[in-house]
LUMFIVO-643471 format. One record per residue (C-alpha): residue number from 1; residue in three letters; y, z, x. Coordinates in pm, whole numbers. Example, Ala and Ser with C-alpha at 12.3 -4.5 7.8 and 13.67 -1.06 7.14 Angstrom:
<site resi="1" resn="Ala" north="-450" up="780" east="1230"/>
<site resi="2" resn="Ser" north="-106" up="714" east="1367"/>
This chain:
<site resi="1" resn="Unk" north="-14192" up="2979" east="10263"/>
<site resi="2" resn="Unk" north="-13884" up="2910" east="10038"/>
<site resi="3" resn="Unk" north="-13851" up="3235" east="9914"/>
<site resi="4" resn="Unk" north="-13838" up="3349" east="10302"/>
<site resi="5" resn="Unk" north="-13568" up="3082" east="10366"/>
<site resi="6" resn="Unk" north="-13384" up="3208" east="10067"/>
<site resi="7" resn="Unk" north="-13376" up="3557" east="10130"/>
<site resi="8" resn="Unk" north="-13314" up="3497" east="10481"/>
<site resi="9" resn="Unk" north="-13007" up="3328" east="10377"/>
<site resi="10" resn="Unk" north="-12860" up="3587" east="10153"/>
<site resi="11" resn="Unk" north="-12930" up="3836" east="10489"/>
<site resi="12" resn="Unk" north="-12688" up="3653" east="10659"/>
<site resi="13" resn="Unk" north="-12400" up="3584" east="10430"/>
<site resi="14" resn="Unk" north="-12433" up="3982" east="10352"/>
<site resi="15" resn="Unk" north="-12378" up="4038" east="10735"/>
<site resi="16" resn="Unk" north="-12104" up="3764" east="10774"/>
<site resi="17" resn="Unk" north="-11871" up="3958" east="10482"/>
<site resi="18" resn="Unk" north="-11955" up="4270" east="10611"/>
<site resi="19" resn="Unk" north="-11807" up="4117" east="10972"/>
<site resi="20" resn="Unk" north="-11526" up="3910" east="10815"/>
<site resi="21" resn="Unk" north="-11456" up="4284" east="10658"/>
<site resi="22" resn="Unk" north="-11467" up="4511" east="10931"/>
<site resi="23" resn="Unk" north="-11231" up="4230" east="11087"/>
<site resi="24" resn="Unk" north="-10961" up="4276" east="10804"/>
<site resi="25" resn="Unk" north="-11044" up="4661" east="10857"/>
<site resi="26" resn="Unk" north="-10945" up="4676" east="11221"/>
<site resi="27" resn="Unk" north="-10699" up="4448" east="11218"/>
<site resi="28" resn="Unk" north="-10492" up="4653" east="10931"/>
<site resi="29" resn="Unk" north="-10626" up="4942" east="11132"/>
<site resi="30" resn="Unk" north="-10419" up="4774" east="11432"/>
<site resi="31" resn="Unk" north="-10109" up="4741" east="11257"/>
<site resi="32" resn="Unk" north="-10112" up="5085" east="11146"/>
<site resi="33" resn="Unk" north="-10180" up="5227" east="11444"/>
<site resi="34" resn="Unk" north="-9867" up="4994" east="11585"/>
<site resi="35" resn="Unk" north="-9640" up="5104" east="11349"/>
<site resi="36" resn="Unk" north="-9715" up="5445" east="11385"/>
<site resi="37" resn="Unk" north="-9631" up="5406" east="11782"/>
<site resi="38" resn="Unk" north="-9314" up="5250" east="11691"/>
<site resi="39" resn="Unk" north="-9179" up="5516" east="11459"/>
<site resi="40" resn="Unk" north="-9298" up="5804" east="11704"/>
<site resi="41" resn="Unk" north="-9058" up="5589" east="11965"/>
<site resi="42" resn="Unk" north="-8752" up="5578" east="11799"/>
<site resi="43" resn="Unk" north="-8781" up="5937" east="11673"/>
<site resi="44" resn="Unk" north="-8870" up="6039" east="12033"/>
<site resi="45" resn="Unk" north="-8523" up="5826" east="12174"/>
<site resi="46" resn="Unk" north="-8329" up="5967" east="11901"/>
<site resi="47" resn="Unk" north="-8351" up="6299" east="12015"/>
<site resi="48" resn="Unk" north="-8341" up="6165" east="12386"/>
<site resi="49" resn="Unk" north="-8075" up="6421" east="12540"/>
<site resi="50" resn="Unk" north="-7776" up="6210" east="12638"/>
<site resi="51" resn="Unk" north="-7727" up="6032" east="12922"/>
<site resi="52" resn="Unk" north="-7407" up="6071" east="13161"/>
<site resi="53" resn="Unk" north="-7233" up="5774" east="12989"/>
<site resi="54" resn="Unk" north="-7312" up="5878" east="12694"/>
<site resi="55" resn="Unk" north="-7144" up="6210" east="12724"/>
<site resi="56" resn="Unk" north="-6789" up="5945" east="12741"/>
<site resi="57" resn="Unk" north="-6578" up="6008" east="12426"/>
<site resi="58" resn="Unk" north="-6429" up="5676" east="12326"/>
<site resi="59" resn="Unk" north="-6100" up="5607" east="12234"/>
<site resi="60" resn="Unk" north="-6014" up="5473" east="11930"/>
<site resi="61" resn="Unk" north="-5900" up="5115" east="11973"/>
<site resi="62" resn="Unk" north="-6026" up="5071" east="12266"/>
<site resi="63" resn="Unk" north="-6347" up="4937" east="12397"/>
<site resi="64" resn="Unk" north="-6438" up="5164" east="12676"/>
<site resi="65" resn="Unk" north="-6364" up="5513" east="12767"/>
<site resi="66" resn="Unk" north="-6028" up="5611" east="12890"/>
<site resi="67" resn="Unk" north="-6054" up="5885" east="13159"/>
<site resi="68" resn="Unk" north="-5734" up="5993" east="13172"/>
<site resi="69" resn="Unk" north="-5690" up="5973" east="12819"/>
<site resi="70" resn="Unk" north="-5925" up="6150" east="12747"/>
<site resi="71" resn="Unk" north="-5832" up="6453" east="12996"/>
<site resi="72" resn="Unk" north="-5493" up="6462" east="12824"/>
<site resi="73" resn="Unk" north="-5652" up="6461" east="12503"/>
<site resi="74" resn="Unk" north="-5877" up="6768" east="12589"/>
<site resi="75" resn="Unk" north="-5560" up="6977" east="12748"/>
<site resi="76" resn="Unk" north="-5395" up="6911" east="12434"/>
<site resi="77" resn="Unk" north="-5680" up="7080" east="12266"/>
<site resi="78" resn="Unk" north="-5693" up="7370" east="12513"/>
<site resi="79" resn="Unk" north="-5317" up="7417" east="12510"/>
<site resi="80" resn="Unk" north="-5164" up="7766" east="12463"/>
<site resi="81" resn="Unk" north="-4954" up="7844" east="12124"/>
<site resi="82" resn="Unk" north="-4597" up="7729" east="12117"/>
<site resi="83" resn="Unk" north="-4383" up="8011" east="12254"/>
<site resi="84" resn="Unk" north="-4155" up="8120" east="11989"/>
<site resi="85" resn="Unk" north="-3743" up="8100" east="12042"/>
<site resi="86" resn="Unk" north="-3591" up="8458" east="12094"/>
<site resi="87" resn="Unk" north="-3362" up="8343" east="11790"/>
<site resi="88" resn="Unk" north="-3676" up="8324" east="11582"/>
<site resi="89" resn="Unk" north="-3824" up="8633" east="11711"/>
<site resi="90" resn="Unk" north="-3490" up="8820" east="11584"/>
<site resi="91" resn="Unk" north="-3544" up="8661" east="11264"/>
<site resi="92" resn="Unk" north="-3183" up="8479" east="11302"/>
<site resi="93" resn="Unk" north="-3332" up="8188" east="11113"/>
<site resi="94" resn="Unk" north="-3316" up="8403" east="10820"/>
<site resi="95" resn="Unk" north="-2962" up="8439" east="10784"/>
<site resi="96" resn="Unk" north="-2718" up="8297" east="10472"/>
<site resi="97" resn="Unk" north="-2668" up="7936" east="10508"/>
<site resi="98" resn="Unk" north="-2445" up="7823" east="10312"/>
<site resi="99" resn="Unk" north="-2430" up="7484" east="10494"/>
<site resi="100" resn="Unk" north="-2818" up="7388" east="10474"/>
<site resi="101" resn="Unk" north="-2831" up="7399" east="10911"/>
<site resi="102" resn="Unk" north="-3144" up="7466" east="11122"/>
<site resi="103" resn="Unk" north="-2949" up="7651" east="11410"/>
<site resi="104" resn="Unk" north="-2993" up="8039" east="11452"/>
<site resi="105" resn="Unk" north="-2673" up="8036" east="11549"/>
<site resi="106" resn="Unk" north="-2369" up="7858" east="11492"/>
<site resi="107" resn="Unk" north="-1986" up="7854" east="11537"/>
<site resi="108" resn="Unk" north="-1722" up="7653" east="11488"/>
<site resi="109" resn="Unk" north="-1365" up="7720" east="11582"/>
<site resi="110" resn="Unk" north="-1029" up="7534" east="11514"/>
<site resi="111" resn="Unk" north="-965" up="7476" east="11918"/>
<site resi="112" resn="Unk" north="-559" up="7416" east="11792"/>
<site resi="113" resn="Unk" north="-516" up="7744" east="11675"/>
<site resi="114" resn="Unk" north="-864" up="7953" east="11813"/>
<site resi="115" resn="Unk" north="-916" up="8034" east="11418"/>
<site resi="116" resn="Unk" north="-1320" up="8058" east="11349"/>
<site resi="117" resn="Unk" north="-1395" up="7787" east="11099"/>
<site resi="118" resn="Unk" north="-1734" up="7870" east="11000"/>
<site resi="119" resn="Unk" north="-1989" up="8145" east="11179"/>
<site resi="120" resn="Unk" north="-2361" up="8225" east="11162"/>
<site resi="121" resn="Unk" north="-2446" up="8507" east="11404"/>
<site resi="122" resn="Unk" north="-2209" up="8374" east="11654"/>
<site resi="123" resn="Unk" north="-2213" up="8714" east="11841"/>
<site resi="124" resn="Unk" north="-2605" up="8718" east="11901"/>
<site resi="125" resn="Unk" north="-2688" up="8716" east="12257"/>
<site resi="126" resn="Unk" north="-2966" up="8443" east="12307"/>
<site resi="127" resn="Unk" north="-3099" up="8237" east="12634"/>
<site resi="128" resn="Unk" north="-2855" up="7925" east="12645"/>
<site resi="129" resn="Unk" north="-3056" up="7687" east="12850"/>
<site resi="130" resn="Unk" north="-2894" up="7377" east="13000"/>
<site resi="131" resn="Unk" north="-2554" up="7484" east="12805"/>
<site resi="132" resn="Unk" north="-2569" up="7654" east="13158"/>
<site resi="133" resn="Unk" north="-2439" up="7363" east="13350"/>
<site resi="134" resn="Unk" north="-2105" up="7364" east="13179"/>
<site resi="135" resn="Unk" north="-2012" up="7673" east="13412"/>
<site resi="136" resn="Unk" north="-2225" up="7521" east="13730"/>
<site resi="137" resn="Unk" north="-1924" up="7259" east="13629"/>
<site resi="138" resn="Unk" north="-1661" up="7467" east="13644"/>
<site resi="139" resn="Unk" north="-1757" up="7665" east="13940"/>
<site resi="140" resn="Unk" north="-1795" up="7312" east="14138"/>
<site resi="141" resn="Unk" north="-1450" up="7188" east="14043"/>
<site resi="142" resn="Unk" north="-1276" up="7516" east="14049"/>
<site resi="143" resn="Unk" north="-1432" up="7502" east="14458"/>
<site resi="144" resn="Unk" north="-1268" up="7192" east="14508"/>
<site resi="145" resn="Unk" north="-1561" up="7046" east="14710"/>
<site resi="146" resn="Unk" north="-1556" up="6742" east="14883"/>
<site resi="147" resn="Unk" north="-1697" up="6488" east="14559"/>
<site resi="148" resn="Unk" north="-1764" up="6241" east="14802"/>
<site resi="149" resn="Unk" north="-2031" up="6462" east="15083"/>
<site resi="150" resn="Unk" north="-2367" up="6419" east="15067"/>
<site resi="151" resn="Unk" north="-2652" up="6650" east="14937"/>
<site resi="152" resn="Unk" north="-2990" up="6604" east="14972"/>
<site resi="153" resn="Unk" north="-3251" up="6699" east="14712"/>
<site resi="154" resn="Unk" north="-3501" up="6919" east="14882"/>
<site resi="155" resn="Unk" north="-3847" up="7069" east="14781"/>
<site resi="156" resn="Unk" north="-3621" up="7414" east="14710"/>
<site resi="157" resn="Unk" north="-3493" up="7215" east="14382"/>
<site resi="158" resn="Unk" north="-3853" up="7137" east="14250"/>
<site resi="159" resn="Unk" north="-3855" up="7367" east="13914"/>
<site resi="160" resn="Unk" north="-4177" up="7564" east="13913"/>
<site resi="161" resn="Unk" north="-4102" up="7787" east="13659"/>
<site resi="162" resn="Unk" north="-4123" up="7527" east="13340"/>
<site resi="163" resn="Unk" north="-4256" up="7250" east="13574"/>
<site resi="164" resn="Unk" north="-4022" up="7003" east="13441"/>
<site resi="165" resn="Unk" north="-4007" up="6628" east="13531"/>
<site resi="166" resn="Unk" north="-3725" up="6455" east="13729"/>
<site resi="167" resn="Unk" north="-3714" up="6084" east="13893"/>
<site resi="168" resn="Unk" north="-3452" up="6304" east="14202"/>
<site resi="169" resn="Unk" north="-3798" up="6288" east="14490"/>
<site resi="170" resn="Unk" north="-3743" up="6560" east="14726"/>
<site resi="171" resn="Unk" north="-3553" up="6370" east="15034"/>
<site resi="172" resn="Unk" north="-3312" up="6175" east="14788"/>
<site resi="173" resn="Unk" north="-2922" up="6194" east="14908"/>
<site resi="174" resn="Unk" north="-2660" up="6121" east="14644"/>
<site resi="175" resn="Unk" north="-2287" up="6230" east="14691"/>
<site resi="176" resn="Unk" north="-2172" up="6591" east="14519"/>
<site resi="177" resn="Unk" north="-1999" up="6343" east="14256"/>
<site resi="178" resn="Unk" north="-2351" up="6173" east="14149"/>
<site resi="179" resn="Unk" north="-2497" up="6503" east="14154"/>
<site resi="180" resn="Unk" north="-2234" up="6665" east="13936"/>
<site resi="181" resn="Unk" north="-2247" up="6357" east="13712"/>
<site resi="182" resn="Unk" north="-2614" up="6342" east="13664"/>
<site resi="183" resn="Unk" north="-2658" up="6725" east="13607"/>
<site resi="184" resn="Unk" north="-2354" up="6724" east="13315"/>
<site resi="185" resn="Unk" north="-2476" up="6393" east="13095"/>
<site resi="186" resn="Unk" north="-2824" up="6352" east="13195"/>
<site resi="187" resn="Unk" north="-2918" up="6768" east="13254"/>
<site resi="188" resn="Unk" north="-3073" up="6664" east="13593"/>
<site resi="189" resn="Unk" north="-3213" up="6980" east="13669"/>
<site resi="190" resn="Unk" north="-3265" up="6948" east="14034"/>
<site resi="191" resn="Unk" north="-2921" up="6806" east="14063"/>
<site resi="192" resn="Unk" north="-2748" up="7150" east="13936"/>
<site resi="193" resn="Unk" north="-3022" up="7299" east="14128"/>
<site resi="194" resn="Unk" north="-2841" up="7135" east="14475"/>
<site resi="195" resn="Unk" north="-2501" up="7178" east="14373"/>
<site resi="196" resn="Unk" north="-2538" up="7543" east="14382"/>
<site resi="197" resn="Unk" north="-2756" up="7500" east="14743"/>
<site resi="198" resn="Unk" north="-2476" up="7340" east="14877"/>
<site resi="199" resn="Unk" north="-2224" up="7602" east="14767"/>
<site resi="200" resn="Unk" north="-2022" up="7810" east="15063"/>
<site resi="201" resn="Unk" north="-2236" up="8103" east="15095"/>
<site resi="202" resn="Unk" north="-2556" up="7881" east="14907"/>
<site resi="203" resn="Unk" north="-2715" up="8002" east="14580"/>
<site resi="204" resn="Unk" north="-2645" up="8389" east="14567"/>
<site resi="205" resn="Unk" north="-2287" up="8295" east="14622"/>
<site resi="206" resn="Unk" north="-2261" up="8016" east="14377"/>
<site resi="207" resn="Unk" north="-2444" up="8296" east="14098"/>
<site resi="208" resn="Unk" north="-2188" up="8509" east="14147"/>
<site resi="209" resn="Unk" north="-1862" up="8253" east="14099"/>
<site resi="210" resn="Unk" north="-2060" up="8169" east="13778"/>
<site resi="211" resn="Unk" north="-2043" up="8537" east="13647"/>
<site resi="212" resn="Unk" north="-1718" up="8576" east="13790"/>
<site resi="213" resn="Unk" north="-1562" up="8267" east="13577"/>
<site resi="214" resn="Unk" north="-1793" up="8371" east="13257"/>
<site resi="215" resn="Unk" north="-1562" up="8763" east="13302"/>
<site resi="216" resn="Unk" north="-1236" up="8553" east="13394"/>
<site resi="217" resn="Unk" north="-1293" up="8350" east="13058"/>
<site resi="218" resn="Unk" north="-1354" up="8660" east="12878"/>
<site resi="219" resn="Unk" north="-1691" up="8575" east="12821"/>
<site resi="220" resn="Unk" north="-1846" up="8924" east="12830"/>
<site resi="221" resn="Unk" north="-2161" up="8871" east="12632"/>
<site resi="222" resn="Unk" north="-2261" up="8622" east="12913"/>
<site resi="223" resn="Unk" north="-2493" up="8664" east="13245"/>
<site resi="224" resn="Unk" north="-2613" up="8365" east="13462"/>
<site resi="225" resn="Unk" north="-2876" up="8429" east="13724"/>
<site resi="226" resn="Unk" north="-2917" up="8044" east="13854"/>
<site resi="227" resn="Unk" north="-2767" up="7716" east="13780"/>
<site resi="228" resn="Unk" north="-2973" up="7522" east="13596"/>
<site resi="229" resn="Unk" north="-3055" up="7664" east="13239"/>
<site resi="230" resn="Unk" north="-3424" up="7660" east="13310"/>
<site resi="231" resn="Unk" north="-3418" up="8086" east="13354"/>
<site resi="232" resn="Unk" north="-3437" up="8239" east="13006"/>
<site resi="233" resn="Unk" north="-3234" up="8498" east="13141"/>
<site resi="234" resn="Unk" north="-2906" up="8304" east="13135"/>
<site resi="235" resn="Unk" north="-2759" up="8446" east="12832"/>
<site resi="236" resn="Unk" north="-2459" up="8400" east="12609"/>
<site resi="237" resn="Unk" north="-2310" up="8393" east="12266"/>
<site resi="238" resn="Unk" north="-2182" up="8149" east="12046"/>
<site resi="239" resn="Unk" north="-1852" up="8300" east="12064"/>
<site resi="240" resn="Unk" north="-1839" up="8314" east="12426"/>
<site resi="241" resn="Unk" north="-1953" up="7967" east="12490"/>
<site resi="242" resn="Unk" north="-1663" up="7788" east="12275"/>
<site resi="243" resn="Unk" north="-1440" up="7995" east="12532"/>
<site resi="244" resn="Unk" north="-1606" up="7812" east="12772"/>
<site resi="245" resn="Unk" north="-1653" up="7446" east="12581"/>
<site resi="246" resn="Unk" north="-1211" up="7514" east="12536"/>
<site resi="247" resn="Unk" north="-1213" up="7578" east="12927"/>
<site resi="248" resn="Unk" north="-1465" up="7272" east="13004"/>
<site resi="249" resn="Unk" north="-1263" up="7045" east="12799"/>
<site resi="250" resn="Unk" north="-919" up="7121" east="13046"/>
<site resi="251" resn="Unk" north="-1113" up="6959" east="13273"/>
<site resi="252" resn="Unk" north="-1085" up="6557" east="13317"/>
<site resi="253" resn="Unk" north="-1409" up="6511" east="13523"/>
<site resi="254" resn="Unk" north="-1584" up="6736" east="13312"/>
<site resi="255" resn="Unk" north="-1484" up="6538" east="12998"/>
<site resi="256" resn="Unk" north="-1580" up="6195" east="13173"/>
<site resi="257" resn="Unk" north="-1929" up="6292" east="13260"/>
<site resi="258" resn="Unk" north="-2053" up="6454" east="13009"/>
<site resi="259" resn="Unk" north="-1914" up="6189" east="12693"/>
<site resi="260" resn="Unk" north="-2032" up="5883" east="12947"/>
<site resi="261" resn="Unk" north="-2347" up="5730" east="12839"/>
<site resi="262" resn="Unk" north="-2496" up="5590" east="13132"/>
<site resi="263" resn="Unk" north="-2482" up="5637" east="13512"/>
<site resi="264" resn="Unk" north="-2702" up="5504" east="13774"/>
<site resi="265" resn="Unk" north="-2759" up="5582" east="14142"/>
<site resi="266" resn="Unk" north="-2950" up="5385" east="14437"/>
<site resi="267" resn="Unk" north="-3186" up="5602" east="14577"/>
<site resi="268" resn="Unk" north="-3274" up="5411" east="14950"/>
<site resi="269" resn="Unk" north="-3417" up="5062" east="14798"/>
<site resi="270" resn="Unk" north="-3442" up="5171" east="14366"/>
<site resi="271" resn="Unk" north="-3173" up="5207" east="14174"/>
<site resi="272" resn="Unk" north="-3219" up="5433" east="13852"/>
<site resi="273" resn="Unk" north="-3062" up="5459" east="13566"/>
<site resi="274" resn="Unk" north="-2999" up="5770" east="13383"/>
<site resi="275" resn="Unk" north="-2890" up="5840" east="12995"/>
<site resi="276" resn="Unk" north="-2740" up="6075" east="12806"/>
<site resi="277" resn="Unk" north="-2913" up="6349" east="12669"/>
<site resi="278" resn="Unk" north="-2672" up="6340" east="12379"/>
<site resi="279" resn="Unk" north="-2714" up="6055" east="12121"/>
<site resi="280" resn="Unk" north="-2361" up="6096" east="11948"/>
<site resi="281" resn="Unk" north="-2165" up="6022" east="12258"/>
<site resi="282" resn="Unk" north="-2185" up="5642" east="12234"/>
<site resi="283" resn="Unk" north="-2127" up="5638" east="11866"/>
<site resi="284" resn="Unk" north="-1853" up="5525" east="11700"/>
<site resi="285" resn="Unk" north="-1811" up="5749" east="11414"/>
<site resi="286" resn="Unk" north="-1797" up="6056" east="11693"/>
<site resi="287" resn="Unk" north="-1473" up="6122" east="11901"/>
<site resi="288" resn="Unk" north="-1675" up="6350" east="12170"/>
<site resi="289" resn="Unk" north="-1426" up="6491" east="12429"/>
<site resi="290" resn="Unk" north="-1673" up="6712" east="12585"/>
<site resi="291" resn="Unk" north="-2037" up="6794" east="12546"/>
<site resi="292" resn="Unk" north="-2365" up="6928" east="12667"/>
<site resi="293" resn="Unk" north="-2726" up="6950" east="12538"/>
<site resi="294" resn="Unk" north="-2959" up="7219" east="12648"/>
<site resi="295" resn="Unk" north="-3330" up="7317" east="12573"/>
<site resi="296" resn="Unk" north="-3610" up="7561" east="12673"/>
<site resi="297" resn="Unk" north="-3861" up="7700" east="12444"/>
<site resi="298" resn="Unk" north="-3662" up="8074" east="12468"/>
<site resi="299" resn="Unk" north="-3359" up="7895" east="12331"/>
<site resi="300" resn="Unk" north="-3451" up="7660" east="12107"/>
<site resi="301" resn="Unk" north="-3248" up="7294" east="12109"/>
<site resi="302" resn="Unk" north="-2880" up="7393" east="12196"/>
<site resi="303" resn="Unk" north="-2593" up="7183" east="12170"/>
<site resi="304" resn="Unk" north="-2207" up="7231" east="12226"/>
<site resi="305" resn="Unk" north="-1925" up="6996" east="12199"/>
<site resi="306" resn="Unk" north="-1515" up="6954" east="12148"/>
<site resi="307" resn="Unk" north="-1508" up="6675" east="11889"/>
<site resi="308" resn="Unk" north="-1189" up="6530" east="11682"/>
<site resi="309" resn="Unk" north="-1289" up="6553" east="11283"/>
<site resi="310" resn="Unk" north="-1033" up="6440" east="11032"/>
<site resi="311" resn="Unk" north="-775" up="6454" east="11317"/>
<site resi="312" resn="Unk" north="-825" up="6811" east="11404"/>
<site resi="313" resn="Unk" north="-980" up="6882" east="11677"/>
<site resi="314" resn="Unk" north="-1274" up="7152" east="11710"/>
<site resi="315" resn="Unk" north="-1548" up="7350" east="11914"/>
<site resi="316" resn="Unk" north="-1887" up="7327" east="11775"/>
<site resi="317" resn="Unk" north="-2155" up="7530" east="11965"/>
<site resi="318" resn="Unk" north="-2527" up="7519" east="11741"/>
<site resi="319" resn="Unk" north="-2822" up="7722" east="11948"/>
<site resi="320" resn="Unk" north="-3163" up="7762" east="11860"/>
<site resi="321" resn="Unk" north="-3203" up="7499" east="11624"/>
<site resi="322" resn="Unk" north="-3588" up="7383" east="11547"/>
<site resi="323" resn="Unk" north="-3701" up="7028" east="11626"/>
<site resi="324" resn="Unk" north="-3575" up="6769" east="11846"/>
<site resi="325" resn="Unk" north="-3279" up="6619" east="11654"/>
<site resi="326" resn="Unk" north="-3233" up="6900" east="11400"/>
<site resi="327" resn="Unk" north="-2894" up="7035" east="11590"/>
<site resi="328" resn="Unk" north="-2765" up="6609" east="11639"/>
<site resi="329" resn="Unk" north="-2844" up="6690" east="11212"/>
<site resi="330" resn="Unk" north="-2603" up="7005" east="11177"/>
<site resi="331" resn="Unk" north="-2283" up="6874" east="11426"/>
<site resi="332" resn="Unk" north="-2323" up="6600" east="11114"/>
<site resi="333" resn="Unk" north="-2326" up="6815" east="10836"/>
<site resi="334" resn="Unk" north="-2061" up="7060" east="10993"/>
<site resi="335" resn="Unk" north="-1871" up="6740" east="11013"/>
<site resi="336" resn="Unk" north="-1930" up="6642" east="10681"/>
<site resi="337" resn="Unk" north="-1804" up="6969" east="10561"/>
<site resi="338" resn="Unk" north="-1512" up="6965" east="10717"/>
<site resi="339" resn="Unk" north="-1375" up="6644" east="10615"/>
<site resi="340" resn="Unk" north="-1444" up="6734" east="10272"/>
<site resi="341" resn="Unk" north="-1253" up="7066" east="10313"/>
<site resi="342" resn="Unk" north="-961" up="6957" east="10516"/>
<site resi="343" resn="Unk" north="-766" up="7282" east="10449"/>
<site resi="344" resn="Unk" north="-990" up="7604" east="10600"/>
<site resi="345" resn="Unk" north="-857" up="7964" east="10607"/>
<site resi="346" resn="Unk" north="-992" up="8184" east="10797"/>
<site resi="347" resn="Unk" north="-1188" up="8476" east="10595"/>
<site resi="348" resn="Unk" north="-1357" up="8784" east="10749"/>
<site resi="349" resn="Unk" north="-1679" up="8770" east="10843"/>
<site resi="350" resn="Unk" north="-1943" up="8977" east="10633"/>
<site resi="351" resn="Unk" north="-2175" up="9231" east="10806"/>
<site resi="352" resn="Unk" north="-2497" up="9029" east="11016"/>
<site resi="353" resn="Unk" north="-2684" up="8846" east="10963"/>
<site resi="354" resn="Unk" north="-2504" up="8645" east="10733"/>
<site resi="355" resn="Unk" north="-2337" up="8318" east="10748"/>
<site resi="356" resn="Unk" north="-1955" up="8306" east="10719"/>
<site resi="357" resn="Unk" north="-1769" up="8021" east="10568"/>
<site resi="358" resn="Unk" north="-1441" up="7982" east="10605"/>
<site resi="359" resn="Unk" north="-1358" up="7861" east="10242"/>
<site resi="360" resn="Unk" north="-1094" up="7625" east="10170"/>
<site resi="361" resn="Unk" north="-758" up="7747" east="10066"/>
């Protein structure tokens, strides 16, 4: 009887462990199985395909996505290569210089005595862009318009050729004065763009007197086709144009609006505020009697002025310069030059497409 107890005992701790086992077996069996599951899962959402928010690029610095942003950011990606300057296509870039200047072309003429100071393929014929409106000038004043009648600005002045911007809404009225002011310092293109509308005879007639002053002038090398500058096919040289900065200069209202730095008009309850495109004319070390800027991506940043140097007075005109602020760069180191070389003779100029300095004497 005790050895049947005994053995019947040992039975059932044997089948206890083996339970307590089988326990510790499923349960790591469990936790195996668990973690398995779990790494299937995030493998399985990792390669999840995207959901429509997800698809959002964020912008750096900010903390949600920027729709707009990012739509400019994606144009900018998509965007056509830089049209090259017809200055660059000739290779004018190439030519001696002497002075260390990123224009093409340059000139720069004694306006006392007409004597060429310094040249750099002044007689190339390039697109002048807004350099234009000097002659739109001209050909308003020489009209002797009414300054003080109203023109409207009208859906015909909306530039869809470069598409470029202007705070002048289709509808706005401003007096021929305003207009002429704004289009000279600011190069308000829809501005010049109504001055010629509201010429006698309208735009075709108003193209014409601006050909007909460029002959008069003896500007030969020129052709305008509209007002503005915008058309790549109003052409000139450098030579040419400081016949026409000289013939800009004789005229008082010309000199006042294009060396003034400011000018504002109310359009119906705003008033805005324009500036000058040229950031020498408020400066005191310039003496700017007459000025205009002018760019398109044909001409490349243009820029001609009558400015007093050393007390002599001369007619720079710098086209197709590269970068924004590259030609402000070479009025200052044409300037520069001439003050250290008061005393310039005039020298023949050397076959194209090199530079000519006019050395000192």
């Amino acid at each position: 009887m005790l050895i049947w107890l005994l053995c019947l005992i040992m039975v059932l701790g044997y089948m206890s462990g083996e339970a307590q086992a089988a326990t510790a077996d499923s349960r790591t069996t469990t936790s195996k199985v668990s973690k398995a599951k779990a790494a299937v899962e995030r493998v399985r959402t990792s390669v999840r395909p995207a959901r429509k928010q997800d698809r959002r690029v964020a912008i750096p610095g900010s903390s949600r996505s920027n729709t707009a942003q990012v739509a400019r950011i994606q144009r900018a990606a998509y965007q056509p290569p830089a049209v090259l300057s017809q200055g660059r296509v000739l290779g004018l870039h190439q030519a001696d210089n002497p002075l260390d200047l990123k224009s093409s072309v340059a000139l720069v003429v004694d306006q006392a005595t007409g004597t060429p100071l310094f040249e750099k393929n002044a007689d190339a014929v390039l697109p002048i862009a807004s350099i234009s409106k000097l002659m739109t000038a001209l050909v308003v004043t020489d009209a002797r318009l009414p300054l003080d009648e109203e023109i409207e600005i009208t859906t015909d002045d909306i530039d869809t050729n470069k598409h470029t911007s202007s705070r002048l809404r289709p509808g706005t009225r401003m007096t021929r004065e305003d207009a002429l002011h704004l289009a000279l310092m600011a190069s308000e293109n829809r501005a010049a763009s109504a001055l010629g509308r509201h010429y006698p005879g309208g735009l075709p007639a108003f193209v014409a007197a601006m050909n007909a002053k460029a002959q008069l002038l003896g500007m030969h090398d020129t052709h305008f086709v509209e007002p503005t500058g915008l058309s790549s096919s109003n052409q000139s040289s450098a030579r040419d144009l400081s016949r026409m900065v000289m013939a800009a200069y004789r005229v008082p209202l010309i000199r006042d609006f294009t060396t003034s730095p400011t000018h504002a008009i109310t359009d119906g309850k705003r008033t805005i505020e324009f500036h000058n495109t040229n950031r020498l004319v408020d400066r005191p070390d310039w003496s700017i009697g007459v000025q205009k800027t002018g760019y398109i991506s044909e001409a490349g940043q243009c820029l001609v002025m009558q400015a007093t140097i050393d007390a002599r007075p001369v007619v720079m005109v710098l086209l197709d310069a590269q970068g924004k602020y590259s030609r402000f760069g070479d009025a200052g180191r044409i300037r520069d030059w001439l003050v250290r070389h008061p005393a310039v003779a005039e020298t023949p100029a050397p076959a194209a497409p090199r530079a000519t300095v006019a050395r000192p004497g």
